[in-house]
C-alpha positions as CSV (number, residue, x, y, z in Angstrom):
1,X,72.9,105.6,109.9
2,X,74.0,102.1,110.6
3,X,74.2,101.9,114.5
4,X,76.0,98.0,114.8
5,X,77.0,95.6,112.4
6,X,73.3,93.9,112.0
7,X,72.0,97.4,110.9
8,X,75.0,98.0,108.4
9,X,73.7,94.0,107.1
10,X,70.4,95.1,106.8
11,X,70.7,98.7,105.2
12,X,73.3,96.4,102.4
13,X,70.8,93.6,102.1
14,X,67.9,96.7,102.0
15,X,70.2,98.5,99.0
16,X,70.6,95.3,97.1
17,X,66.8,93.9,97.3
18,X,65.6,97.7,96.1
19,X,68.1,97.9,93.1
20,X,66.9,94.2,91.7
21,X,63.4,94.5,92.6
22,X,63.3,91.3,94.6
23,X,65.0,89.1,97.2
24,X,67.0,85.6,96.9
25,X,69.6,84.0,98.8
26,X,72.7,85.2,97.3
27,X,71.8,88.8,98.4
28,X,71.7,87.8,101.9
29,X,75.2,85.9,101.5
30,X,76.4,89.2,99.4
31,X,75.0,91.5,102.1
32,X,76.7,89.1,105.0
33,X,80.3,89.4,102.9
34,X,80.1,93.2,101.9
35,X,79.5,94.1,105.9
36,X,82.3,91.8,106.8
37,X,84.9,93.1,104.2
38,X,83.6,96.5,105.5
39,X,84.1,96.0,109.3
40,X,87.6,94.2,108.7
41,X,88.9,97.1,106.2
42,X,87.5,99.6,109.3
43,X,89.4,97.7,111.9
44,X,92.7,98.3,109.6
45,X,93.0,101.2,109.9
46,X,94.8,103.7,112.3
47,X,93.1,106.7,112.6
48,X,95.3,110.3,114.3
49,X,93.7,112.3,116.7
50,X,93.7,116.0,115.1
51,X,91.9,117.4,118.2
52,X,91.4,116.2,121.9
53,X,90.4,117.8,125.1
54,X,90.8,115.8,128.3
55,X,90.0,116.8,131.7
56,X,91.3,114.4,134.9
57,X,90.1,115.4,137.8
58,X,93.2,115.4,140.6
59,X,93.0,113.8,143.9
60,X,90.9,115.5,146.4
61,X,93.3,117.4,149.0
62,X,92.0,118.3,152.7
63,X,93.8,121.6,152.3
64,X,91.5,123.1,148.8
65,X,89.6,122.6,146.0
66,X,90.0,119.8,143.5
67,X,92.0,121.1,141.0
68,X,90.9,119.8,137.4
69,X,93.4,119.7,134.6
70,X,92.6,119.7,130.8
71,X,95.4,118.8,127.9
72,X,94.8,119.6,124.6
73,X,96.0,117.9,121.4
74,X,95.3,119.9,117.8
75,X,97.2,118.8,114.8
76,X,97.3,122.4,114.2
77,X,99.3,123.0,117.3
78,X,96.9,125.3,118.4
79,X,96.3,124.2,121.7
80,X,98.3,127.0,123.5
81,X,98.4,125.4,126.8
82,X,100.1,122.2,125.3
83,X,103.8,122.8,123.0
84,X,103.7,119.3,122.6
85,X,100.0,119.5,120.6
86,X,101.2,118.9,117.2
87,X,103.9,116.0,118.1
88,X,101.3,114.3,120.1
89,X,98.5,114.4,117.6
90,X,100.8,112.8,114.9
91,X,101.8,109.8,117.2
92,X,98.3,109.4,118.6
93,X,96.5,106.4,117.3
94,X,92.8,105.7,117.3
95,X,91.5,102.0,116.1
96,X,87.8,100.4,115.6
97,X,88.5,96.9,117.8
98,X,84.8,95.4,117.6
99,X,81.6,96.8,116.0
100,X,78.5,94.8,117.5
C-alpha cells in the first residue's frame, strides 16, 4: 500500500518498468504525471461521513467525575442516541488537503 506520494511514484514507476521490461526516462516523467493527476483528482473530491463516533471529554468539575460525552453520526440513522444522525452524515464533508 502506497504510504505518501514518493511510494505511490515508485509503486507507478515500479508497474511501468515491469510491464516493458526495462527503464528509460519517459517512465519516470509518466510515473511523476500519473501520481500527480492521481493526488489532484483525490483532493477533488468530498467525501460523507456514513459513520462517526466522537467522544469529548467535559471540563473537570470539583464537585464529580468527568463526564465524557460521545455523538454518533450513521448514514443509516442508526445512532439511537443522535435524531440528527442521518442529516448530519449527509452534510458532513471529509477532504484529502496534502498527501506527503
Amino acid at each position: 500500500m502506497a504510504q505518501s506520494k514518493t511510494d505511490l511514484e515508485n509503486k507507478i514507476r515500479q508497474t511501468m518498468v515491469d510491464s516493458v521490461g526495462g527503464e528509460s526516462p519517459e517512465i519516470d516523467a509518466m510515473s511523476k504525471e500519473l501520481t500527480n493527476h492521481i493526488v489532484e483528482f483525490i483532493q477533488a473530491q468530498t467525501f460523507t461521513v456514513t459513520s462517526l463516533n466522537a467522544t469529548q471529554i467535559a471540563v473537570p468539575s470539583p464537585t464529580g467525575p468527568i463526564p465524557k460525552i460521545t455523538v454518533k453520526v450513521d448514514e443509516d440513522n442508526t445512532a439511537s442516541d443522535n435524531p440528527l444522525s442521518g442529516v448530519e452524515s449527509i452534510t458532513s464533508k471529509v477532504q484529502l488537503k496534502t498527501l506527503a
